[in-house]
N, C-alpha and C positions, 0 to 999 in steps of 0.2 A: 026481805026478799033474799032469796038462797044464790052464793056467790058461784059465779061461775066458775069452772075450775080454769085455773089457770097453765095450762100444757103449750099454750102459741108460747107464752114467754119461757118459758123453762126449756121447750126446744130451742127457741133463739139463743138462750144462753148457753145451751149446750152447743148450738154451732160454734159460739164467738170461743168457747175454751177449746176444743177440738184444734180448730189453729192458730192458739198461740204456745203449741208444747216447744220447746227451745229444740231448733237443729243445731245439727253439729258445728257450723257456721255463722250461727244468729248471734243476737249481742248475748244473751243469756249462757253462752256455751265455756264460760269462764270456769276457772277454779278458785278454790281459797286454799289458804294453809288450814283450814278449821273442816276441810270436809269429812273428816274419819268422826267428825262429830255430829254433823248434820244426816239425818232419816232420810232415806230413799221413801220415795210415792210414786204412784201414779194417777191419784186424783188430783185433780186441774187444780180445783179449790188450796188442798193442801197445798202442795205446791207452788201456788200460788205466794202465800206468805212465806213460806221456804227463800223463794227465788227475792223477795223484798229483804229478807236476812241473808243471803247472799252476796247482793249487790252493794250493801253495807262493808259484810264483811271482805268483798274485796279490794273497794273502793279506802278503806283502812287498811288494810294491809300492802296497797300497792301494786295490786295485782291487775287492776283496772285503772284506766285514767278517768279522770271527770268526763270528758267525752266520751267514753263506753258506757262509763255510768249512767249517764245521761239517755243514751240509746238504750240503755238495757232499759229504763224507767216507761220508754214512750210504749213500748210491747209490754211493760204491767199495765201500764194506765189504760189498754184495751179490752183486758178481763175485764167481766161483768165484776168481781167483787173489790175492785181497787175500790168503786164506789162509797165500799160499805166500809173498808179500813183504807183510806187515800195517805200515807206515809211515802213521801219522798224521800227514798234512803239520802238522796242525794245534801240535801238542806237538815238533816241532823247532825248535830257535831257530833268530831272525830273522836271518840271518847275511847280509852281502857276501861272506864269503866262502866262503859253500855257495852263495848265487847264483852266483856268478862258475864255480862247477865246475860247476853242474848245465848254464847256459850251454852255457860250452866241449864238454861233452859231446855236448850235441845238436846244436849246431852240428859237431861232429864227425859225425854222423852222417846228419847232412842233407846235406853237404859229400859226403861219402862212399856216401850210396845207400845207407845199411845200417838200412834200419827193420825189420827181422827181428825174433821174439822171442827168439833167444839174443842178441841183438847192443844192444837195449832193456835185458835184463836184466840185462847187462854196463854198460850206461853207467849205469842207474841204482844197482846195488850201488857202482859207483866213485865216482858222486857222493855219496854219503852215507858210503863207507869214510871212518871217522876218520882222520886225520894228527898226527902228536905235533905238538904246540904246547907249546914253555917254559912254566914256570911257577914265576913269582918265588917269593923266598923267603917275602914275608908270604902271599900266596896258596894256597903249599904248606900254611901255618901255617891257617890259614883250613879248606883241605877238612882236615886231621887232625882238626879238632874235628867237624867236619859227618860224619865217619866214624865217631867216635863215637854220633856224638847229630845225626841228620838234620833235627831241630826245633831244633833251641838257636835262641835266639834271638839277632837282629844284636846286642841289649846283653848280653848273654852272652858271645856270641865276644869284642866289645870290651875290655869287662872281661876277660877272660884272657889275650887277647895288647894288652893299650894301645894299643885300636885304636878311633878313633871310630868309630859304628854306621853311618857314611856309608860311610866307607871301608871296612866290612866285606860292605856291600852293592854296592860297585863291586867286589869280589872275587869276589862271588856272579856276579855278571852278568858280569863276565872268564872263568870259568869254565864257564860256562853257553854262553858265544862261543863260544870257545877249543876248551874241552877236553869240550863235550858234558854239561856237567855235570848230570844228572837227579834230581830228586827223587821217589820211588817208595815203595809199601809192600807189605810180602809179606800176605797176606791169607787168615783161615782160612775157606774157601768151605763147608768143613763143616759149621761152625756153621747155616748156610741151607739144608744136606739136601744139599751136589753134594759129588760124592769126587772130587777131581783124579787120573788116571789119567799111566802113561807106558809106552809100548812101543818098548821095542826093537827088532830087527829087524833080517834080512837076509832080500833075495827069494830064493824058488827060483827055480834056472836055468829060464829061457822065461818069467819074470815080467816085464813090459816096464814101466819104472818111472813113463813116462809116464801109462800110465793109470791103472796105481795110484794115483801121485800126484791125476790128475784126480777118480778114484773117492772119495777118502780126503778129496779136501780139501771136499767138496758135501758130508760126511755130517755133521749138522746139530749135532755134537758135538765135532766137531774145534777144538782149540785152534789148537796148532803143529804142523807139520811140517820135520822137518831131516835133509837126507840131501844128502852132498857126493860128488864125483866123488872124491875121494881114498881111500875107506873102502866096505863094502859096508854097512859098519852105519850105522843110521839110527835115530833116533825119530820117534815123534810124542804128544802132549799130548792128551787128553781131558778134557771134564767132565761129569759123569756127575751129571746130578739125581736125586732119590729116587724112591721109599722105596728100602730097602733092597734091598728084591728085585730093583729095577733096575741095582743093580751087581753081583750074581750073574750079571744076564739078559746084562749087558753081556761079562762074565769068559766064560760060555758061545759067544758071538757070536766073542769075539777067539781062543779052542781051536776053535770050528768053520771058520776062515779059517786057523787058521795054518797044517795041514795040506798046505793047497792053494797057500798062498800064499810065504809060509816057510820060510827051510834055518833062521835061528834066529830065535826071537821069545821075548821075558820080560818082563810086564807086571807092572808096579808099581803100587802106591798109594799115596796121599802121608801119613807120618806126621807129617811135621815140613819145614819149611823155613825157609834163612836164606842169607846172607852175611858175609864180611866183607872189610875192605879195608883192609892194612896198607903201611905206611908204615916201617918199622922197621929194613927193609933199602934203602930207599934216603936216596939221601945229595942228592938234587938233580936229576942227570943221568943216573946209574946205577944200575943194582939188584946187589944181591950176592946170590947164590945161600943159599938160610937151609940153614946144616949143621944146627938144632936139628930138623928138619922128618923126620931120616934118627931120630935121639933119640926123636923121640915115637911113631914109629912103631917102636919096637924091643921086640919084647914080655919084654926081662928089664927093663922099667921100668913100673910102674904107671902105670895112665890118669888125667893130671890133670885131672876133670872139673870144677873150679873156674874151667880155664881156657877150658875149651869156646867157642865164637863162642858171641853170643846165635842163639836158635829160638823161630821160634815152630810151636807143636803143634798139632794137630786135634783140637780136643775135640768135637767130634761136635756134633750138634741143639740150638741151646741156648736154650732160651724165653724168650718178654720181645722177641723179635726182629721187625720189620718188614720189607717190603717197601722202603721210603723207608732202612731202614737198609744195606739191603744194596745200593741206588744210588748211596748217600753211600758206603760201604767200594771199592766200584769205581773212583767218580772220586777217591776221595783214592787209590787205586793207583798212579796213574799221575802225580798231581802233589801229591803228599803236602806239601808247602809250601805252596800254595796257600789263603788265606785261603777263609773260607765261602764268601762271596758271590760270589767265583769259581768255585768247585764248583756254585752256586747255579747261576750265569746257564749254566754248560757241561751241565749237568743239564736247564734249560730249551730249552738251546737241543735236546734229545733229544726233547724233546715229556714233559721229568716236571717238574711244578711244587711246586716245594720251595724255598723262602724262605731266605734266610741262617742266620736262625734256628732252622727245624729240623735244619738242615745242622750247625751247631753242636752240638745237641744229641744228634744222631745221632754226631756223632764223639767228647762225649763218653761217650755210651756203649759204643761200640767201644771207645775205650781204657781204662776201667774194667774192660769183660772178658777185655782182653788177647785180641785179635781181628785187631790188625795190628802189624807192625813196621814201621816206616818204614827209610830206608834211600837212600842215592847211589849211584847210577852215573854215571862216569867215563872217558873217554877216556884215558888217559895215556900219560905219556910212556915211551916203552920196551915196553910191553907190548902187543906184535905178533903174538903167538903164542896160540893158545885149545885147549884141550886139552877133550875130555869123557871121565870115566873112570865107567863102569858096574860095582859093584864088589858082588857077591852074596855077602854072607857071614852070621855070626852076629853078635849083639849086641855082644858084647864089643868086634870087629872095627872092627863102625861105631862105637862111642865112640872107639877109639885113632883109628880113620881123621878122627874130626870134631873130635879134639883136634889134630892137625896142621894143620888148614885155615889156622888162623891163622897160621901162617910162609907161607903162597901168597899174592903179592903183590895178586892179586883174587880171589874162589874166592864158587861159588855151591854150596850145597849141598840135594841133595834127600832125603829120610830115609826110607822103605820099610819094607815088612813083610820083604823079599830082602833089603837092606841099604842102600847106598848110592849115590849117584849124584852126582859132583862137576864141573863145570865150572871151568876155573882159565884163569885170563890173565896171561899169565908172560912174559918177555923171551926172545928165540926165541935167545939162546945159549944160555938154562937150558931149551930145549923137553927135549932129550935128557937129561937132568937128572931132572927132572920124570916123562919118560916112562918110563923105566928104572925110577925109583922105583914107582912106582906100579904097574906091572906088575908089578915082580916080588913083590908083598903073594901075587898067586895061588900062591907057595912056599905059603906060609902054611897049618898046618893052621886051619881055622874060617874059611878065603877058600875059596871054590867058585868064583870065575871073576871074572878082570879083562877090560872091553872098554874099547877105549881110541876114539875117535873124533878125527882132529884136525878140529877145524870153528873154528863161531862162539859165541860167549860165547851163552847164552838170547837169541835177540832177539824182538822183539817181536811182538804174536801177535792171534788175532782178540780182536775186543772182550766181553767179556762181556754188554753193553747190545745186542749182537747176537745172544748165542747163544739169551740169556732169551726170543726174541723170541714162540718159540714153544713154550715151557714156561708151567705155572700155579702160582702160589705160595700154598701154601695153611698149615693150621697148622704142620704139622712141616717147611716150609720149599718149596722148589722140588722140581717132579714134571711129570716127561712119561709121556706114551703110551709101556708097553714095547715094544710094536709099533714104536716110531720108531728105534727101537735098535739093529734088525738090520741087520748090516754087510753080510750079503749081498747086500742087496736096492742097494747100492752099490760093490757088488766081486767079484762074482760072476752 
């Protein structure tokens, strides 16, 4: 069936850019000392990334406070295409040496005439592409504990590798330079009434991906979107507020699109999420291909679930729960390291007033209910390659499949009512390695289908503090208008 064109979403998108151009007064109407380097525009889109490299750059040079910063970020997060690249200048380190690239690139581009949007969106993916950076031996020593245990404390690590808690903290901040190093937490959003959703997909032929994309990323529910030229498959991330009936009304909305839209599509729900991040096969410089990884996946061997990565589950609605708790579970998401009172002031600076103290309070009750993981990501060294494998099976399946995670040198894992869903970042000698294995699980009787994607690791996606904006939180947690739901009324 012949897609309709999509002109309701592409004017909606054109209203939302119309007014967010920066007045002379707004938070965006800052300088840098880098501007004789940066392109003038007038497309929204370009500019767009412009003003996310601006907000960088002046929030690094001093020109801006964290609280400007911060204000400038809530007027990007309103453009339709934050969705598609969601980079909080705000949460990257302060780096000379991502200044010195983002520079060079725009000077490359000014030099050259090329303020285009694919040409924009090529210099700013290259400015922020990580780069391997070494990484000494006590350092290495350093992130192995922080892999474990992303809270340990500086007298912690000290004490286990004889290391003063100065020095463990200049390790921290080497890493955090260098190698990107983040501190994050997975978070059960279920508890608060919203189901994390994820679809797969592939268009049908005459489906023009552009507008899809445009249609898809306005619709007020959209997490992430990720779909690369090298694959026709794609996902994208939803979250889906209460009650219950809302993620039926939702499940009906994504069967009445895919028809139209569609050669394949298979939506999930999120049972369970985790990571982990070993260490075991490298030696320093190099990674060695883990043979125990072909072993656990062999079904004449029992599933060692003892050894399982940690998960954390969805335990559905869970009472006793606040509004202030589920703003504090969000910002500690994203800087799970982060003392209260810096969750505090980044929470204030949103327009929600919450004190160190409650902040406190709220986190320890989050981790009493076992509500979040904490957790590092990492740049590293060697591992250039990212794999996503969509893998629809039975139970049994996805325990063997989530017992092997742990031999994948980075691996993120999503857990399903279908099965599983893996993201891995691996050393691109071992891509084919890795890829072989993994597909060929679909031999398997109780595997129904492996999709494999080569893309990018999970990257970072709209804000939750944005989607809430226009949801209401009431007892059994967060609820929108079902009405607000249907996809058609954005893609068709």
């Amino acid at each position: 069936m012949a897609l309709k064109t999509l002109k309701k979403a592409h004017h909606r998108a054109e209203d939302v850019t119309q007014n967010l151009g920066s007045s002379e007064n707004g938070p965006l109407s800052f300088s840098t000392p880098y501007d004789d380097d940066i392109p003038m525009t007038e497309d929204s889109i370009v500019k767009f990334y412009i003003d996310v490299l601006r907000v960088y750059l002046a929030l690094y040079s001093g020109e801006i406070s964290l609280q400007e910063a911060l204000a400038a970020v809530e007027v990007l997060r309103k453009h339709p295409e934050f969705i598609r690249a969601p980079t909080d200048p705000t949460l990257l380190p302060m780096s000379e040496e991502l200044v010195n690239k983002i520079i060079a690139n725009l000077q490359t581009l000014k030099k050259l005439n090329l303020v285009t949007r694919d040409a924009i969106r090529s210099a700013f993916s290259f400015s922020f592409l990580s780069q391997d950076a070494p990484v000494s031996q006590s350092d290495l020593d350093v992130l192995r504990i922080l892999a474990e245990n992303a809270l340990e404390s500086l007298v912690a690590i000290g004490e286990k590798l004889e290391l003063n808690p100065r020095t463990v903290a200049r390790a921290i901040e080497r890493l955090e330079n260098r190698n990107r190093l983040r501190f994050s937490s997975h978070m059960d959003a279920t508890a608060f009434g919203i189901q994390p959703f994820i679809l797969f997909f592939s268009l049908a032929e005459g489906v023009n991906w552009d507008e899809f994309e445009e249609g898809i990323s306005i619709y007020p529910f959209t997490k992430n979107i990720l779909k690369t030229s090298m694959t026709d498959l794609g996902y994208i991330s939803f979250m889906i507020p209460g009650p219950p009936s809302n993620y039926n009304a939702f499940r009906k909305h994504i069967s009445d699109i895919s028809s139209i839209l569609f050669e394949y599509s298979s939506l999930h729900h999120q049972v369970a999420i985790g990571n982990s991040l070993s260490f075991s096969h490298f030696d320093g410089s190099q990674w060695r291909y883990p043979d125990e990884i072909a072993a656990a996946l062999d079904t004449e061997r029992e599933i060692c679930h003892g050894d399982n990565p940690r998960l954390l589950f969805c335990q559905g609605h869970r009472r006793g729960l606040s509004l202030e708790d589920y703003l504090v579970l969000i910002e500690h998401r994203i800087g799970a390291r982060q003392p209260p009172r810096v969750l505090s002031s980044r929470l204030r600076a949103h327009g929600w007033d919450l004190g160190a103290k409650e902040v406190t309070n709220s986190l320890r009750k989050l981790n009493t209910r076992n509500m979040l993981l904490p957790f590092i990501a990492v740049s590293f060294i060697g591992l250039s390659t990212n794999l996503c494998f969509e893998i629809i099976c039975n139970d049994e399946w996805r325990e063997r499949i989530l017992s092997s995670a742990k031999y994948i040198p980075s691996c993120y894992y999503y857990l399903s009512q279908k099965g599983i869903i893996l993201w891995a970042h691996v050393p691109s000698n071992h891509q084919v390695d890795y890829y072989q294995l993994f597909r060929s699980l679909a031999e398997n009787p109780g595997v129904e289908s492996v999709q494999p994607i080569m893309t990018l690791l999970p990257k970072g996606s709209q804000s939750e503090l944005e989607l809430i904006k226009n949801w209401k939180y009431r007892k059994h947690g967060w609820t929108a208008d079902p009405m607000s739901l249907d996809l058609t009324n954005y893609l068709l």
